[in-house]
Each structure stands twice: as structure tokens, then as C-alpha cells.
NUTORLO-925079 format. One record per residue (C-alpha): x, y, z; residue in three letters. Coordinates in pm, 1 decimal, padded with zeros to 6 digits. Layout:
N
REC         x         y         z   aa
REC         X         Y         Z  ALA
...
end
This chain:
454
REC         x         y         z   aa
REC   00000.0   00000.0   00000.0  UNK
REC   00244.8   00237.7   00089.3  UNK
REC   00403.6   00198.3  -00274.4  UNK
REC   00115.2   00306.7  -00403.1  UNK
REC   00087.9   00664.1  -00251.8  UNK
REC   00259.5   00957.3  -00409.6  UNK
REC   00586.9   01063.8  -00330.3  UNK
REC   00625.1   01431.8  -00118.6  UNK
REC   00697.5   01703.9  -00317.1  UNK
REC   00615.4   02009.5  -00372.3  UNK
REC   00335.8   01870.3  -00609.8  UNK
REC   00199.6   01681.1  -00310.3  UNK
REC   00267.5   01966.9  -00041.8  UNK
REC   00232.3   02297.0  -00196.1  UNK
REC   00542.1   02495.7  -00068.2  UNK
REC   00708.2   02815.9  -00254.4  UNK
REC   01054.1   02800.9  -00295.0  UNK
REC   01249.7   03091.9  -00132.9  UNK
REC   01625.0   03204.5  -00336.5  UNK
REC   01909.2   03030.7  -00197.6  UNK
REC   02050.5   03245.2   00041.4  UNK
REC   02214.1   03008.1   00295.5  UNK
REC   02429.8   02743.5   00271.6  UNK
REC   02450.3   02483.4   00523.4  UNK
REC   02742.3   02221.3   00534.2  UNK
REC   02621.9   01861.7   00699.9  UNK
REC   02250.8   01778.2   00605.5  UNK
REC   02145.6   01539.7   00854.8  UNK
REC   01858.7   01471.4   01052.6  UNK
REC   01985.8   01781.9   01315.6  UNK
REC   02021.3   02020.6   01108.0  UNK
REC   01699.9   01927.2   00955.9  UNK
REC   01489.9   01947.4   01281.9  UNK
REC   01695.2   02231.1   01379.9  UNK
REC   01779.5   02535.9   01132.0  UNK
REC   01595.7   02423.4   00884.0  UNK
REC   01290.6   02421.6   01162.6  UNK
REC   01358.9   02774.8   01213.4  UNK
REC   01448.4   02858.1   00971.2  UNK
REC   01044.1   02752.4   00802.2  UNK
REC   00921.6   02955.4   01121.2  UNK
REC   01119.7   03268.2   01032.0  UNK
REC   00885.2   03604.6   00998.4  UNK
REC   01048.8   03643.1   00658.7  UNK
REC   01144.5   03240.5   00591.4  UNK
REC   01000.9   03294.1   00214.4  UNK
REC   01295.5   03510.1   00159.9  UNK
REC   01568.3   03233.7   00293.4  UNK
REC   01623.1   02926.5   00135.0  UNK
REC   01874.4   02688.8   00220.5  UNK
REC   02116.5   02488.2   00012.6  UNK
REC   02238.2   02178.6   00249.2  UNK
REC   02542.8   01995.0   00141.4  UNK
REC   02649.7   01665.2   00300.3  UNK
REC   02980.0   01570.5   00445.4  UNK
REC   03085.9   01193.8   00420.7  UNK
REC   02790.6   01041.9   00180.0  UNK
REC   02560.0   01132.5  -00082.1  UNK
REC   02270.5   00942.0   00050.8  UNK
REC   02124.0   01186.3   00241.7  UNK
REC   02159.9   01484.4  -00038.1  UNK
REC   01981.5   01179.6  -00358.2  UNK
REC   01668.9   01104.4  -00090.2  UNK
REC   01616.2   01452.1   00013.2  UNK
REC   01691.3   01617.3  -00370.4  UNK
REC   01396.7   01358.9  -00481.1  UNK
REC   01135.9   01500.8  -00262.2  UNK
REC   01250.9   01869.4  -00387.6  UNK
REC   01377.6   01918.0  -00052.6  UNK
REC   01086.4   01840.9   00123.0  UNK
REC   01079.2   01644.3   00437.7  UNK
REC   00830.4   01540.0   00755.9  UNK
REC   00916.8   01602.0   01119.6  UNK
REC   00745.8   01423.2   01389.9  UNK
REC   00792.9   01579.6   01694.7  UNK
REC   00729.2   01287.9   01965.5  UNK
REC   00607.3   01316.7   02291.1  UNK
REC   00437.1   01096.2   02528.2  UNK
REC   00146.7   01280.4   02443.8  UNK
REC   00168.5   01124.3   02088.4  UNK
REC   00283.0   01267.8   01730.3  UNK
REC   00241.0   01558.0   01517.6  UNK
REC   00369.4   01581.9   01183.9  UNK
REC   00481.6   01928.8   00981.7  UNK
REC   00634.2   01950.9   00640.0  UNK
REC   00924.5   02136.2   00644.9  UNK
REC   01037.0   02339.3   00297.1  UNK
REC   01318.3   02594.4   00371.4  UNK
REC   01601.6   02331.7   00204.9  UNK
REC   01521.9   02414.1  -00153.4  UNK
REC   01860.0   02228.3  -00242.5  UNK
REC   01999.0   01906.7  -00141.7  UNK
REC   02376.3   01861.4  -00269.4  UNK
REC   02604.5   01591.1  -00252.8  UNK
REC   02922.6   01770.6  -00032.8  UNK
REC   03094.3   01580.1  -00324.5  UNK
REC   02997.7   01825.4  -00557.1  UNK
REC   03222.5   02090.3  -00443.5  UNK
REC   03220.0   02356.3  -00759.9  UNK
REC   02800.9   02431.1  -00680.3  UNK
REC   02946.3   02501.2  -00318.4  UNK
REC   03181.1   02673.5  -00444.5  UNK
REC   02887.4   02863.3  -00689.9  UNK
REC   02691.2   02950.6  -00398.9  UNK
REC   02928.7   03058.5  -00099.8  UNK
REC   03048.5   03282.8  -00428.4  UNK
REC   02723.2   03426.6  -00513.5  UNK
REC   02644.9   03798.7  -00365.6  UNK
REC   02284.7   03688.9  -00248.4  UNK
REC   02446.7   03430.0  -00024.8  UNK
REC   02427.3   03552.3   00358.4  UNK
REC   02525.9   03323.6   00571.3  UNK
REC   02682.2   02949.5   00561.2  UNK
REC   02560.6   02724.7   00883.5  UNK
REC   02781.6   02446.3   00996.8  UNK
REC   02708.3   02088.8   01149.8  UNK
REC   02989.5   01936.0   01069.5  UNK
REC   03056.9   01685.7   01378.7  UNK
REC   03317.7   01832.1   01667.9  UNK
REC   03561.0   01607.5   01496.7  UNK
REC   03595.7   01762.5   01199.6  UNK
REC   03717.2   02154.4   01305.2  UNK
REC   04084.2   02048.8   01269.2  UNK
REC   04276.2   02008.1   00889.0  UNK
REC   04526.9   01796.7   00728.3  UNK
REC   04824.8   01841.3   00530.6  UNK
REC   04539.7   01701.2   00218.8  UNK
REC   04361.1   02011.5   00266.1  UNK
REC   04688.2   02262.5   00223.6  UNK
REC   04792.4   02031.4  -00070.9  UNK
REC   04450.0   02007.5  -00236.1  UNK
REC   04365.8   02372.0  -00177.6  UNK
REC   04713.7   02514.5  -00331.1  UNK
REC   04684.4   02287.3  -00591.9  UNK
REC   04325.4   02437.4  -00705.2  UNK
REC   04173.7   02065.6  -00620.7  UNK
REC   03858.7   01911.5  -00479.5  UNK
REC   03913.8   01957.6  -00106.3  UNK
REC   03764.9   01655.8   00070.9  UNK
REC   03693.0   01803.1   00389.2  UNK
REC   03420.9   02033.8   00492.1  UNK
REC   03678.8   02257.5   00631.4  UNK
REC   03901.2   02284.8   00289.9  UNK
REC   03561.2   02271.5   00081.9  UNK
REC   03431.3   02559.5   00289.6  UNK
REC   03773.6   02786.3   00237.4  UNK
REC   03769.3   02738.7  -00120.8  UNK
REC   03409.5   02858.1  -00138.1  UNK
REC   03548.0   03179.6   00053.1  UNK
REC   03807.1   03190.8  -00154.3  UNK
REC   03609.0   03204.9  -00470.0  UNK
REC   03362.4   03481.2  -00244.7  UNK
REC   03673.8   03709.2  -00217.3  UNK
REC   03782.0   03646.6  -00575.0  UNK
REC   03414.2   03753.6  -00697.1  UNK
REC   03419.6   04065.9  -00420.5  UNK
REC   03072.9   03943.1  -00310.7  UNK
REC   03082.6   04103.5   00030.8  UNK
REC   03106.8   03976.2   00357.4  UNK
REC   02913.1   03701.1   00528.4  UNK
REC   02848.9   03484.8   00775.9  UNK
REC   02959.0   03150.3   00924.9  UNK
REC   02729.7   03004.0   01191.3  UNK
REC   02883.0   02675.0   01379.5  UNK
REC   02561.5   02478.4   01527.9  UNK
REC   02827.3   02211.1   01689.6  UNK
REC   02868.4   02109.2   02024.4  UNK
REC   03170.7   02285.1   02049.5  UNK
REC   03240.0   02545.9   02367.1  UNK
REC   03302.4   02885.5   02202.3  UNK
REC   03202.4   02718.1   01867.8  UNK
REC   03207.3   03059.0   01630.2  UNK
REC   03591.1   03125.0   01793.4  UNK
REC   03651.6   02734.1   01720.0  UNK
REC   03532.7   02776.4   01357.2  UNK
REC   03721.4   03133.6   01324.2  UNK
REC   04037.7   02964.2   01381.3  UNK
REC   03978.1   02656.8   01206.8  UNK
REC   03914.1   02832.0   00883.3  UNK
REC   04206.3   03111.6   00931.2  UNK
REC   04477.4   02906.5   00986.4  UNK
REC   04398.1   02662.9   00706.0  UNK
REC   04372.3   02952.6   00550.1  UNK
REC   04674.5   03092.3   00594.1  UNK
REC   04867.3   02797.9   00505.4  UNK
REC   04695.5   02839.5   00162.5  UNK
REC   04672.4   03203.5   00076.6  UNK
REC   04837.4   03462.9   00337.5  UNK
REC   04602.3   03675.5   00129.9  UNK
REC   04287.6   03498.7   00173.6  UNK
REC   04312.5   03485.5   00582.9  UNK
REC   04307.1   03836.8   00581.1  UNK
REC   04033.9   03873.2   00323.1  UNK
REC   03854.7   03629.5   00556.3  UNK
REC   03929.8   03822.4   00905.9  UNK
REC   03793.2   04151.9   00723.3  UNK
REC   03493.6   04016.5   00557.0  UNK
REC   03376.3   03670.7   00746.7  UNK
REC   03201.6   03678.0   01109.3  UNK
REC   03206.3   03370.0   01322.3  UNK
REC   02891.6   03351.4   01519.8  UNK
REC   02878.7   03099.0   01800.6  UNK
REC   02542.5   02948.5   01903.5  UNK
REC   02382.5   02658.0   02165.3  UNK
REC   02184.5   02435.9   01961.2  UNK
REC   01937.8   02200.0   02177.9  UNK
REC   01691.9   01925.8   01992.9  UNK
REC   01743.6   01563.3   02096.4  UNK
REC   01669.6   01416.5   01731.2  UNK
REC   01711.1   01051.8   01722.1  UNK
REC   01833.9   00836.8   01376.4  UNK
REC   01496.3   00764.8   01161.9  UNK
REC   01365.5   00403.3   01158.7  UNK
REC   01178.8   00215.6   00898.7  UNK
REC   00873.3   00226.0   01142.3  UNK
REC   00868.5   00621.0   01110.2  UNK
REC   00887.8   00605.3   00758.3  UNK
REC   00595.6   00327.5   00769.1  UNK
REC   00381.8   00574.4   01019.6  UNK
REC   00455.5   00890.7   00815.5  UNK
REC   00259.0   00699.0   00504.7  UNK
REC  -00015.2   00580.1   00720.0  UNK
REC  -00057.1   00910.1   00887.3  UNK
REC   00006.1   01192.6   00617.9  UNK
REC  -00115.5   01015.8   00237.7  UNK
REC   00211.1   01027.6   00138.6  UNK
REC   00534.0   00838.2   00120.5  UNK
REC   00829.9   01074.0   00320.1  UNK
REC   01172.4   00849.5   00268.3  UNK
REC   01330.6   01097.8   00471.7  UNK
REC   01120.4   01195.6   00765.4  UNK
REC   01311.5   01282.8   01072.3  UNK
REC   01186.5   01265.8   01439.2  UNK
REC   01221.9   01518.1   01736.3  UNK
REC   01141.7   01625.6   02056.3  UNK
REC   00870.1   01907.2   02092.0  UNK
REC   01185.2   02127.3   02287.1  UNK
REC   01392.0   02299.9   02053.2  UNK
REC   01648.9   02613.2   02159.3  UNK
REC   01910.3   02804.9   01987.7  UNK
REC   02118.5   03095.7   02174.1  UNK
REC   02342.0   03246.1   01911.6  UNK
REC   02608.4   03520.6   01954.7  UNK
REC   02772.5   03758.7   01722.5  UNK
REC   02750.5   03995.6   01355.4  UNK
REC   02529.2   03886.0   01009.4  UNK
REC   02669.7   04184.1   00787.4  UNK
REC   02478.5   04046.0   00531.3  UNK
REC   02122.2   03988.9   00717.4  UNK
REC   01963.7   03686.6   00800.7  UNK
REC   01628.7   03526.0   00866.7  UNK
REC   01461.3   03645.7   01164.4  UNK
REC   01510.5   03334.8   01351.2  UNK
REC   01385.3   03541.6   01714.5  UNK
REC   01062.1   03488.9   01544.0  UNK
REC   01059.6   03102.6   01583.1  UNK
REC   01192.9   03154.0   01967.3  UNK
REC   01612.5   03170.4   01925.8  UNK
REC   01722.6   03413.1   02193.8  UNK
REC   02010.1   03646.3   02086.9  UNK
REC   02301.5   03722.1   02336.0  UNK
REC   02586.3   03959.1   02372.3  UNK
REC   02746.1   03682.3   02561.2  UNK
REC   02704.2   03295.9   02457.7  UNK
REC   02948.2   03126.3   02722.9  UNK
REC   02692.4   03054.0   03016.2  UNK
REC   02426.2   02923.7   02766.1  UNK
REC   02679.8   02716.5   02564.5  UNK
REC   02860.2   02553.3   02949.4  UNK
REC   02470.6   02517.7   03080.5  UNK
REC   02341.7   02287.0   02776.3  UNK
REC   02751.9   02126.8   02713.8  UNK
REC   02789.1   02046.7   03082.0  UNK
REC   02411.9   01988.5   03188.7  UNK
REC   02280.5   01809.4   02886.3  UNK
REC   02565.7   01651.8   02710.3  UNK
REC   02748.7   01563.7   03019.4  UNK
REC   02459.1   01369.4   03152.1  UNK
REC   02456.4   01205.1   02790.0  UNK
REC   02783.0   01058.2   02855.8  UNK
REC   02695.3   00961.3   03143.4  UNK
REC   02433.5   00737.4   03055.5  UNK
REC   02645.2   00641.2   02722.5  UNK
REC   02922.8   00439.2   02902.7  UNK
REC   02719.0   00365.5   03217.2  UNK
REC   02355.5   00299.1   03083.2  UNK
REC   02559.9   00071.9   02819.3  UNK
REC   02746.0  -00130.1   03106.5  UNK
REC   02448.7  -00156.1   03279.4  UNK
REC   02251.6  -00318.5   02984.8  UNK
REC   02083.9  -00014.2   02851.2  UNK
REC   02028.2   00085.7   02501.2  UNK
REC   01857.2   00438.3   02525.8  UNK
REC   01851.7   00708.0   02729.5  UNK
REC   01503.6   00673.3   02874.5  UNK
REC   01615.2   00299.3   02985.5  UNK
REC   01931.8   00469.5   03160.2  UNK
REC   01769.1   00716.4   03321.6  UNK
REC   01548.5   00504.3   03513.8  UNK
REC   01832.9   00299.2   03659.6  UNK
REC   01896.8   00497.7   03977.2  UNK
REC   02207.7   00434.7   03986.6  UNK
REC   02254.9   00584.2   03631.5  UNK
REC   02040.9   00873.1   03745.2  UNK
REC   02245.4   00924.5   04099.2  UNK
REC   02574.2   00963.1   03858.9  UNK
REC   02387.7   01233.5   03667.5  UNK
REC   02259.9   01416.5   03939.3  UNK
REC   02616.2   01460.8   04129.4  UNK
REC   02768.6   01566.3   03820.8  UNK
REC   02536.6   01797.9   03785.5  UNK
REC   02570.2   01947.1   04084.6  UNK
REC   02935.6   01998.8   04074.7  UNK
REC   02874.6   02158.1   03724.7  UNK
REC   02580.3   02378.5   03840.9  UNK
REC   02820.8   02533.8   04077.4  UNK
REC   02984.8   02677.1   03796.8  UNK
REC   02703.3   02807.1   03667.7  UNK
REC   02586.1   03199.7   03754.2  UNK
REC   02364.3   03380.5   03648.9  UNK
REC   01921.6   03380.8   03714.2  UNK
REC   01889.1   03402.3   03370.8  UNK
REC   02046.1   03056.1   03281.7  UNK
REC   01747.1   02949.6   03542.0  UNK
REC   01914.5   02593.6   03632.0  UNK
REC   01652.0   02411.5   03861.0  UNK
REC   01411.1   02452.0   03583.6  UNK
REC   01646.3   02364.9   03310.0  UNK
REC   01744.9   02026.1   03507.2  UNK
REC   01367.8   01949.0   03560.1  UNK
REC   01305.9   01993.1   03185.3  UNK
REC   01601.0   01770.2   03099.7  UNK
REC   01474.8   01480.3   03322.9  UNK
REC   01101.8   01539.7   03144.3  UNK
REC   01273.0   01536.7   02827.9  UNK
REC   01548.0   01255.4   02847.9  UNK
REC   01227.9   01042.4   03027.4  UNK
REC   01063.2   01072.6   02693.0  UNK
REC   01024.5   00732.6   02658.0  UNK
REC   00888.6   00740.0   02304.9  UNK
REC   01216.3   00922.4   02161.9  UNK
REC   01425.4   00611.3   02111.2  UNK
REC   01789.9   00822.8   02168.6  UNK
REC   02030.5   00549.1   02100.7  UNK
REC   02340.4   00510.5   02369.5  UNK
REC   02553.0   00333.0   02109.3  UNK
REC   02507.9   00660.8   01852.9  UNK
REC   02602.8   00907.8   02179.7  UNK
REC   02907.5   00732.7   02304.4  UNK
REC   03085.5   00781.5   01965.9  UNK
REC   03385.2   01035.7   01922.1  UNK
REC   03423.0   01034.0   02332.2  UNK
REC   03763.6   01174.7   02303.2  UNK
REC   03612.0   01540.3   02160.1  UNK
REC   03278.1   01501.6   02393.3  UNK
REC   03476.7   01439.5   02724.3  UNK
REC   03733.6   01732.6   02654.3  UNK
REC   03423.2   01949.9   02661.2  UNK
REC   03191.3   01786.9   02893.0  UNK
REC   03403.2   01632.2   03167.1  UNK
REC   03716.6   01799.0   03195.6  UNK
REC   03591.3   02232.1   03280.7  UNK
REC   03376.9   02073.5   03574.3  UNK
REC   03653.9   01852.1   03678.4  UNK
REC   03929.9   02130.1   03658.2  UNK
REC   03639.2   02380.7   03852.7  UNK
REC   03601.7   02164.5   04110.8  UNK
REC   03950.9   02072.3   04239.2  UNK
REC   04041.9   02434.5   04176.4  UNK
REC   03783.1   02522.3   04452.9  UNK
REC   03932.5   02191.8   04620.1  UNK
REC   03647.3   01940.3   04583.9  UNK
REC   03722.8   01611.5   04472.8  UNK
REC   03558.1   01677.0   04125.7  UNK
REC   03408.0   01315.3   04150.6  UNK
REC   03082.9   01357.3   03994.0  UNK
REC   03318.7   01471.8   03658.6  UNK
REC   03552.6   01186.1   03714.3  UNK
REC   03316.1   00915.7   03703.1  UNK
REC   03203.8   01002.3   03361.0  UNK
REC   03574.9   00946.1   03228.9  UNK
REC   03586.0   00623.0   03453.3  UNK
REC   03272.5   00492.2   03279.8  UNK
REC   03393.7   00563.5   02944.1  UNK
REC   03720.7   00428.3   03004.8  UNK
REC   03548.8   00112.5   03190.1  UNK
REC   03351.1   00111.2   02868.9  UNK
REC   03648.7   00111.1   02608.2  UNK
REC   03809.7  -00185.2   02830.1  UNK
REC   03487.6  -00382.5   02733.3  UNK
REC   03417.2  -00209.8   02348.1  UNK
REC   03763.3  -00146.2   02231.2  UNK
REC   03595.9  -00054.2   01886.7  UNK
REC   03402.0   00229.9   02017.3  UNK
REC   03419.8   00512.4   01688.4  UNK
REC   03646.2   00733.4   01801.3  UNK
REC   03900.5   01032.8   01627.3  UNK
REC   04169.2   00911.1   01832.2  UNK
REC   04066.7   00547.9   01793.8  UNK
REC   04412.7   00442.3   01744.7  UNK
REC   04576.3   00586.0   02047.6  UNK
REC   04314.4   00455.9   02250.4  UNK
REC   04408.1   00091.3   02154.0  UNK
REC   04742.7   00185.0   02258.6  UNK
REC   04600.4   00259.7   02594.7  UNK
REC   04401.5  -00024.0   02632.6  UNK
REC   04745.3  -00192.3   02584.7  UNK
REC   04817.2  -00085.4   02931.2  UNK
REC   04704.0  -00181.6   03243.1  UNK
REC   04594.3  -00027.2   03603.0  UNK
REC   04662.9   00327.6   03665.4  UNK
REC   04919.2   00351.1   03396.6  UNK
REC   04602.0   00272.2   03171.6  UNK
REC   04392.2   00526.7   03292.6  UNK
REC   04632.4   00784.1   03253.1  UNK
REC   04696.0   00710.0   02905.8  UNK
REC   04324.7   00747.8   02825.1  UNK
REC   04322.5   01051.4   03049.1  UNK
REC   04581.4   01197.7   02845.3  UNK
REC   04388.4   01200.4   02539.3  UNK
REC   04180.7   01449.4   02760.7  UNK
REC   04382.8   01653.9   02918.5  UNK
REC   04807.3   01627.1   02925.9  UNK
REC   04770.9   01826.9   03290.4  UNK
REC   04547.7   01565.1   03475.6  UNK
REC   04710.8   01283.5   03344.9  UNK
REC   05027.3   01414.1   03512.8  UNK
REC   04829.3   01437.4   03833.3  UNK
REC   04817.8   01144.3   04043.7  UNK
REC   04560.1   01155.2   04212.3  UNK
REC   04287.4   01251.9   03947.7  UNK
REC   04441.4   00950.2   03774.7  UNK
REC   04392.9   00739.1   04089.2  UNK
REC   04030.4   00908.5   04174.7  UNK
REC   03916.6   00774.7   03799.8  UNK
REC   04103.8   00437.9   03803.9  UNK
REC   03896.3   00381.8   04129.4  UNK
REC   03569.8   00481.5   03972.7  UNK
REC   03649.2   00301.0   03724.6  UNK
REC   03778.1  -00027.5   03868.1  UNK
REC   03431.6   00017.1   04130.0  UNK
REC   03172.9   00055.7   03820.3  UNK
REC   03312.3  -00203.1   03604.0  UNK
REC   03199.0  -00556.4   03824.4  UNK
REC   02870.3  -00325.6   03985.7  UNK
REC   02766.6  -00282.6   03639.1  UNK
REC   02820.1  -00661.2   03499.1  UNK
REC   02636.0  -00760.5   03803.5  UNK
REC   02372.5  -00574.3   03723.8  UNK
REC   02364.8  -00582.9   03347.8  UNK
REC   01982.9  -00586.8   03208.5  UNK
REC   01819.2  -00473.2   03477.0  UNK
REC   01688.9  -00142.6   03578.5  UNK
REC   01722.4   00013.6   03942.1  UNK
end
């Protein structure tokens, strides 16, 4: 049956197509329930269209550019499903397909190029220099997205700006950098171009947005009429803080509910420490424990207790009424209790080396700076490195260095992984002995209690 029901498209879901005037670098189901949310709820969204270009795969960009952009979210709740068509991408690209980038961060219309490119991918290769100053495909989002400024400069199309949306603290700095000094290898010339002309805005994106499943696709037909191959499913809480210049305008996001700051860092710390540290947490220990989402780890207590002392330590670190943090921790335990938002463990524990730096280590270094044991922090690199004993294959950027570790054993172990972290607290005893003991105590609790639920 569902074969037989039309495809969605602009045919089957009237929707006018606004001029390209973002580009967006990682179309995945994030950005999709994210910017491109807002981006549809924009006062003036008929003037902003978005061109989104994938990173690794074309899969995404050949589903999405058959449905003329078009695509459902179901925002999930307990409460049950609603479904919206969503039309601001008018242009799904294949990252491979660097020369239309290259066309459109060019173009003088073009305002403002968003980023969800994974935390992993803000650093560059010696590929990128040699690809860029040989006038070559870069393969990187990074390299891609400096020849596209490259080619802006070169056509004196005015300034612009980039717009991080990863989980990065300071991201706009992070991605100022990033670009410059690649950059700068390159063209001595371009970096400056870029430092006159480009602003870096820094944001705090917030949507838990699980992967799709065949079932959504199935309810998507049964429910809407028509057949949605790339549907993507949300929470109903959505935020977005963001921090800095558009010389070139952009869509009037406030209109949708983003909040605009003069100063991002508390918002960024609240939702990196608060939300994505208790993530970890119940990546590594939900998994030990049996678990496979975060609605299953949550209601182990013994999950939860780990979340809640880390969250304390971190909430000391947190000023300022307007960050509200009792009501912010109360709506994360509503939201991660969502038990009909299947948020996979296995998908959050990836790339822990990146997450941890971010998430574990500021409340750790807080705490025994105001001399407090930091524990609550510690345990969440015990129960990843308890978890990488166990899952040596975990994805990882520095996947090969932490085989190496896991060549060791003990303390000296620990303080290898730990100094993938952080070089300082590796050197420190007795943070390396504080996390080897967490780590030694969680790893026979947890196999004892494997499958079961506090």
C-alpha cells in the first residue's frame, strides 16, 4: 500500500521556494529538525532558502533532492505525534559536488553558511593545504568551505556569515580559527580577506533528534497520504542561543523563539555540561548496565544518581538567574524520560575523546580548583574508560591511540586514556587514581547488574 501513494513534493505539499541564500554544510537529521525548523518559522522564511550539502555520503543529499527538498518532522512526545512539512532546504547537494558550493558561498545573495559538521571535523590535514594550493577538490568540509570563501573574495561578493551549530564550547571562535589558519597555510592573502569580511557567530543548539527508523517512515505513510523516505523525528523542545555579527542579514530566527546574546558562554557551558554531560553519562554507564537508550538509563537509579552529582558539581559553575538551572534540570529529566524518543546510547558514546574534553574535563578542573574532589566529573571518564576496556571498537578520532592505551594496564592505563583528555590531569596522580577507582568500582557493579533497571 504504501508503494502506491505519491511521493512528497512540492506537487503533493504545496510549498514556494524561497532564493538560496544560505548554505549549510552537513545535512542530517539535526540540522533538519533544527535550522531548517527555524528557519520555516522565520517572519520572513520565504525570503531564505537553504542549500544543504552533506559531508561523508551522498545518501542523504539523492533522498532529500527527490522530494525537492521536502521532508516530515514528527515531533514525539508521550502525548503522541504531530507531523509538519518542512520546505526551507530548496537544495539538497552531494558535499561531493564541491564547484556548486563553491557557486553559492560565491554568489552575492548568499548571507550566511551554517555548519554541522561533527566536533571532529574543526581540525585540517596536510590534504587540505595540498589540495587547496593545488586548485583541487578539497575533501573536507573545512578545505571545501575555504575554497568557497576563496572564490567569495575572488568575486568581491561582500562579507558574510559563518554560523557553527556544533557542540563545540566557544564554537564561532573554534570555527574562526579553524578556517584562518587553514587559511593561511593556503593564501596569506585569503586569511586576511577572511578576518575583514567573514564573522564567526557561536550558538547553543538543543533538539534531541534521534536516527529515523523504517517504522517512522511506515507511520509517516499511514498518517500523512504520502510516502516521506526521509522523515526525521524530534522532541517538541527545541532552543538556539546564538552570539555575534550577520553583515549580510539573516532570517529572523527570534521569530521562531532563538534568543540572541551579547554573551554565549553561560548558555553554551549550561546545555555542554548539563545536557551533554549527563549524555555521557548514561552512554558508558547505561551501556554497562545493559541499557540501550537514554530513557532505559535514566530510570536505573544508579545511572540517574551519577547524573545528578555531576550535575551538581557543574551547576556550581554556573551563575547567572537568567540561565534558570533548577528549571532547566527538571526539563532535561522530562525530556530525556521521553520514553517514546528512542535516543540510542551506542550513537552518543561515539567520538568520546572530543565530547569528554568538553563535557568532563571544565567541571573537573572547577572543582579541584575550589578543592572538591571533582568526583561527579571523574566518574564520567571512569565509565567511558570502563567502557572502552569492554568495546575497544568504540568510533572514536583518536581510535588508534586509545588501543594503545588499552594496551596498558591499572593506573598507567587510565592515565593514558586521560591523556587524550587533558596532558595536565594525566600528570596528576591523584585525578588519575580518583578515575582508576571509579572506574575499577563501576566495572563488576555494572556486569552484576547488566539488564536490569534500578
Amino acid at each position: 500500500m504504501t508503494a502506491e501513494l505519491p511521493r512528497l513534493g512540492r506537487d503533493v505539499a504545496p510549498a514556494p521556494k524561497a532564493p538560496v541564500r544560505m548554505v549549510h554544510l552537513g545535512l542530517g537529521a539535526f540540522h533538519r529538525s533544527h535550522q531548517a525548523w527555524y528557519t520555516q518559522h522565520a517572519g520572513d522564511a520565504g525570503e531564505w532558502g537553504i542549500a544543504s550539502f552533506t559531508g561523508r555520503r551522498p545518501d542523504a543529499a539523492e533522498v532529500l533532492a527527490a522530494q525537492d527538498g521536502l521532508f516530515t518532522i514528527v515531533e514525539r512526545s508521550d502525548a503522541g505525534d504531530s507531523f509538519e512539512v518542512v520546505g526551507s532546504i530548496v537544495e539538497a547537494v552531494d558535499g561531493a559536488d564541491v564547484q556548486r558550493l563553491v557557486d553559492l558561498v560565491a554568489a552575492p545573495q548568499t548571507a550566511v553558511v551554517t555548519l554541522t559538521i561533527t566536533e571532529a571535523a574543526y581540525g585540517f590535514g596536510a590534504d587540505d593545504v595540498t589540495l587547496l594550493r593545488a586548485h583541487e577538490k578539497p575533501t573536507t568540509p573545512l578545505g571545501r568551505l575555504v575554497r568557497g570563501l576563496a572564490a567569495r573574495r575572488d568575486a568581491d561578493a561582500g562579507p558574510l556569515a559563518v554560523v557553527s551549530c556544533d557542540n563545540l564550547s566557544d564554537n564561532g571562535n573554534v570555527a574562526r580559527h579553524a578556517v584562518a589558519n587553514l587559511a593561511r597555510e593556503v593564501d596569506a592573502g585569503l586569511a586576511d580577506w577572511i578576518e575583514a569580511n567573514v564573522s564567526f557567530v557561536s550558538t547553543s543548539v538543543d533538539r534531541i533528534t534521534p536516527r529515523t527508523t523504517a517504522d517512522d517512515i511506515q507511520l509517516v505513510a499511514r498518517k500523512c497520504g504520502y510516502r516521506d523516505e526521509a522523515p526525521v523525528v524530534a522532541e517538541p523542545f527545541r532552543n538556539w542561543v546564538l552570539s555575534g555579527d550577520f553583515p549580510a542579514g539573516r532570517p529572523r530566527w527570534e521569530d521562531a523563539g532563538a534568543l540572541f546574546v551579547d554573551h554565549i558562554e553561560p548558555y553554551e557551558n549550561r546545555k555542554l555540561w548539563l545536557l551533554n554531560g549527563a549524555h555521557s553519562i548514561l552512554a558508558y554507564a547505561g551501556q554497562l548496565r545493559g541499557h540501550t537508550t537514554v530513557a532505559e538509563a535514566l530510570a536505573d537509579s544508579v545511572c540517574l544518581q551519577a547524573v545528578e552529582e555531576f550535575w551538581d558539581e557543574a551547576s556550581r559553575h554556573l551563575a547567572g538567574d537568567d540561565l534558570r538551572i533548577p528549571d532547566y534540570r527538571a526539563a532535561l529529566l522530562d525530556r530525556f524520560g521521553n520514553s517514546r524518543i528512542a535516543h540510542h546510547l551506542a550513537q552518543i558514546a561515539m567520538d568520546a575523546s572530543t565530547k569528554l574534553r568538553m563535557r568532563a574535563i571544565p567541571v573537573l578542573r572547577a572543582e579541584r580548583a575550589a578543592g572538591r574532589s571533582g568526583e561527579g566529573a571523574a566518574r564520567m571518564i571512569a565509565a567511558w574508560a570502563a567502557f572502552v576496556d569492554s568495546n575497544p571498537g568504540l568510533q572514536d578520532p583518536q581510535s588508534e591511540a586509545v588501543a594503545v592505551a588499552n594496551k596498558e594496564v591499572g593506573s598507567e592505563r587510565i592515565a593514558a586514556l586521560v591523556a587524550l583528555l587533558d596532558a595536565e590531569f594525566a600528570r596528576d596522580s591523584a585525578v588519575v587514581e580518583l578515575i582508576h577507582q571509579l572506574s575499577s568500582s563501576l566495572a563488576p557493579e555494572v556486569s552484576a547488574n547488566a539488564g536490569t533497571a534500578a
